[in-house]
N, C-alpha and C positions, 0 to 999 in steps of 0.2 A: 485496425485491430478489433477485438469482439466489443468493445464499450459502443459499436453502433448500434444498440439494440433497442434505443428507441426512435419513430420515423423522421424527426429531423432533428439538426446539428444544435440549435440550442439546447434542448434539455438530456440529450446527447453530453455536452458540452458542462452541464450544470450538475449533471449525476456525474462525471467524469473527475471534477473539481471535489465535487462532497466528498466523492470514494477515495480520492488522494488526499484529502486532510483527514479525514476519517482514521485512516489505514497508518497517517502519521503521528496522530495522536496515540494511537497503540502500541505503535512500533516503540516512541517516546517513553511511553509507559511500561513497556516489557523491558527496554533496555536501562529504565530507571534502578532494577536490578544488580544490575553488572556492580561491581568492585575493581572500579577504574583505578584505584588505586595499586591493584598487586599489576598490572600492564602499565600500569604509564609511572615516569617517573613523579608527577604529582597531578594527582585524579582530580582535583578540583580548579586543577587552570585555566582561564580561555579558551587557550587549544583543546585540554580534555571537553569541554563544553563544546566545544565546534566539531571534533571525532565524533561526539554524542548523535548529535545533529546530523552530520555526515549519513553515518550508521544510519539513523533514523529514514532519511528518505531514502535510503538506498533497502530497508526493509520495508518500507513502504512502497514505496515501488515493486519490488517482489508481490509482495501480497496483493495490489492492483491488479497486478498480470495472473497472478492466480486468479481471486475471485471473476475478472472480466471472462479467462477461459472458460470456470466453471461455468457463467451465465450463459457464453454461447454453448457450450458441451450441452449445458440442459436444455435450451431451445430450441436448439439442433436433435437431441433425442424425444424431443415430445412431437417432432414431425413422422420419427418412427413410427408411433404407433397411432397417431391421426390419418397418414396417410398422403 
């Protein structure tokens, strides 16, 4: 996938980890939001706490794959016009 963008698999690997905690800390953060309580029969159960979590890397993950596309779309476009 595009998170190869820098020339070896470690920091590869180590940018790859930050963007996925990164992205899940937000995700956490925007879904802090939500009013789990008018969907779940009680919004502050375990389960509602683990649906949360669920949600969460499954937006985080989204956003991963976005932002890594963006980076190669931009890297990919600056060959454009370098040549």
């Amino acid at each position: 996938m595009p998170l190869d963008l820098l020339p070896s698999p470690g920091p590869s690997g180590a940018l790859a980890v930050l963007l996925l905690l990164f992205a899940l800390v937000i995700a956490w953060y925007a879904l802090g939001q939500v009013k789990w309580g008018i969907f779940l029969k009680d919004g502050g159960s375990p389960q509602a706490k683990v649906l949360r979590l669920l949600l969460a890397i499954a937006l985080a993950w989204t956003l991963v794959q976005f932002i890594s596309a963006y980076m190669f779309a931009w890297r990919m476009l600056k060959t454009l016009f370098t040549g």
